[in-house]
MILO-594839 format. One record per residue (C-alpha): residue number from 1; x, y negated, z. Coordinates in steps of 0.02 Angstrom, whole numbers, padded with zeros to 5 digits, always signed. Layout:
BEGIN
   k      X      Y      Z
 NUM      X      Y      Z
...
END
This chain:
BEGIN
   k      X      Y      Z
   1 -02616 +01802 +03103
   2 -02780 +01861 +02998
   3 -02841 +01727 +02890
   4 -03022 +01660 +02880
   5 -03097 +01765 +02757
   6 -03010 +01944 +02869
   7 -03100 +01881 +03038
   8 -03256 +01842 +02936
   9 -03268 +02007 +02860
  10 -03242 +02107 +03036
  11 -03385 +02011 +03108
  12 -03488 +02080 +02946
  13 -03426 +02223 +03013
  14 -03458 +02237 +03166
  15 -03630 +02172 +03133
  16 -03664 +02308 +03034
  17 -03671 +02430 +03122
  18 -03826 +02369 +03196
  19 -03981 +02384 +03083
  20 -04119 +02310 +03227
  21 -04119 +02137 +03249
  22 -04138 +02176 +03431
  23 -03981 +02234 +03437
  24 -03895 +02111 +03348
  25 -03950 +01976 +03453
  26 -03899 +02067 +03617
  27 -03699 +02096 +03524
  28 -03730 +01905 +03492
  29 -03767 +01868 +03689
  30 -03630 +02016 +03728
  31 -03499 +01923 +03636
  32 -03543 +01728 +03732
  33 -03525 +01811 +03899
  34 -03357 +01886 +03823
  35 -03284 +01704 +03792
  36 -03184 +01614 +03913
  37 -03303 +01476 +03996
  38 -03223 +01281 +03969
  39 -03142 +01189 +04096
  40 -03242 +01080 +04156
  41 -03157 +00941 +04114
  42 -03190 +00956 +03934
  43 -03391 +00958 +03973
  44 -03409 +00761 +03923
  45 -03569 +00698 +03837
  46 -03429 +00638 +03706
  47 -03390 +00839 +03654
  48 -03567 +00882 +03659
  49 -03628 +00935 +03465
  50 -03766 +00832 +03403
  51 -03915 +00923 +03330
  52 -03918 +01060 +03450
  53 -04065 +01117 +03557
  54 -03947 +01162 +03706
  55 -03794 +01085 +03751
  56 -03636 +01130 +03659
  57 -03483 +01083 +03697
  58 -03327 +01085 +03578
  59 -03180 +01040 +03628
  60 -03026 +01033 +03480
  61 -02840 +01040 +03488
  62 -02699 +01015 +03377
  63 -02562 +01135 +03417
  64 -02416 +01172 +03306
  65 -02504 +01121 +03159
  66 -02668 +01224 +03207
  67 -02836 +01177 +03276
  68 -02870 +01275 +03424
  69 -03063 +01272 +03478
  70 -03128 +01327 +03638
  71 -03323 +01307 +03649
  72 -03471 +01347 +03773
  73 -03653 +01324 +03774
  74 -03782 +01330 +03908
  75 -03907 +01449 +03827
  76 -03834 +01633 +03771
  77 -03867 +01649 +03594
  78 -03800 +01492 +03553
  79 -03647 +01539 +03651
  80 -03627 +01682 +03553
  81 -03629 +01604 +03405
  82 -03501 +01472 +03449
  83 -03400 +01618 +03501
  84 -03401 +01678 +03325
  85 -03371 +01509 +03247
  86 -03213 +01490 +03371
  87 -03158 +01673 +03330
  88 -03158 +01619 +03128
  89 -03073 +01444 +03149
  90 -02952 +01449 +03284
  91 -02796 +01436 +03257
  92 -02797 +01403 +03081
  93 -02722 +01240 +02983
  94 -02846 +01086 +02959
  95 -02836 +01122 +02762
  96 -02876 +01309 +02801
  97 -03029 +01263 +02902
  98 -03082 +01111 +02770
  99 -03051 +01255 +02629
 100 -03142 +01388 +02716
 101 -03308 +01444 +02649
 102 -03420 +01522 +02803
 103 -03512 +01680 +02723
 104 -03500 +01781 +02862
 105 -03671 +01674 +02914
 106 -03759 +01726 +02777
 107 -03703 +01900 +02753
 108 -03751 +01955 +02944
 109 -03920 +01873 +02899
 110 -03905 +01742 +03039
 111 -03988 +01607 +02943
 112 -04146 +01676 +02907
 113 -04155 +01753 +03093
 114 -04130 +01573 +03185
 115 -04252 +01484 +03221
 116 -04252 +01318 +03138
 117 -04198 +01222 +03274
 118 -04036 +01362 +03315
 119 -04001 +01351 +03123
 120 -03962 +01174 +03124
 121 -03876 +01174 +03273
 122 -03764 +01291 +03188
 123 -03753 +01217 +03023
 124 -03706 +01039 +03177
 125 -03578 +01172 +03252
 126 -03503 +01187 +03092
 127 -03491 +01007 +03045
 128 -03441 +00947 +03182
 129 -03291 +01085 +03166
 130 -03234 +01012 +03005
 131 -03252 +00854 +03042
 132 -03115 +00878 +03169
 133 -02980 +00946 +03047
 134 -03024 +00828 +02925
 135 -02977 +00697 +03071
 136 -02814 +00805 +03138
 137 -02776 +00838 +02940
 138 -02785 +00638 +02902
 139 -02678 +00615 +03086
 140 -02560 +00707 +02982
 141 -02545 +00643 +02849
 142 -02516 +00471 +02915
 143 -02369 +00536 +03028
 144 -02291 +00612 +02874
END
C-alpha cells in the first residue's frame, strides 16, 4: 500500500506532464469518467458536501481499520477532482488521513486555476473528508 505523500506525488506527476491548462483540465474530466459511479443508494441529501456548486456526494467507510471513500459529482471537473481526493485518502487509517498534509493541490496549481466557487468546494471536499476520520478515529477510540 503507497502512503499519502507516494499517491500525492504521482498525481504531481502525472500532472506534469501537461504544461496547458487546457490539457490539464481535460486529464481532470478524463480521470471523473474513469471512477466508478456510486450506487445509488448512497446519493442522499445527508452525503451531499456542503459548499459545493454541484452536487457531491461522499460516501465513507470504515473497513479494517481504513476509511474507504467512494465519491461522485454531477458536473465533470468536480468529479475529477473528487477522484483525486479518493485516490489520496482511501484506504488509509483515520490518523493517516487527520495527519496528512494535501500539497499535491497546490503543487499541480489547482488552487489558483478554480474558480472561487470550485476552490471552496474543494477546500468543503476536504473537510468534510477529515471530518469523517476524525469521527471513525474517535468511534475507535471509544471501542478500545
Amino acid at each position: 500500500m503507497k502512503t499519502i505523500n507516494e499517491l500525492q506525488d504521482e498525481i504531481i506527476e502525472q500532472f506534469s506532464d501537461f504544461e496547458d491548462w487546457m490539457d490539464r483540465y481535460q486529464l481532470l474530466i478524463d480521470l471523473g469518467s474513469e471512477q466508478h459511479p456510486l450506487d445509488e443508494k448512497y446519493k442522499t441529501d445527508q452525503n451531499l458536501i456542503d459548499g459545493c456548486q454541484s452536487r457531491v456526494w461522499l460516501q465513507a467507510d470504515l473497513k479494517n481499520g481504513q476509511v474507504i471513500f467512494q465519491a461522485e459529482s454531477d458536473a465533470l471537473i468536480v468529479k475529477g477532482l473528487v477522484s483525486l481526493l479518493v485516490q489520496v485518502l482511501s484506504g488509509h487509517t483515520p490518523q493517516e488521513i487527520l495527519d496528512s498534509d494535501l500539497y499535491f493541490i497546490e503543487r499541480i496549481g489547482l488552487q489558483e486555476h478554480l474558480s472561487p466557487t470550485r476552490s471552496n468546494g474543494l477546500l468543503a471536499m476536504v473537510k468534510q473528508m477529515r471530518m469523517y476520520a476524525l469521527a471513525f478515529k474517535t468511534r475507535q477510540e471509544v471501542s478500545d
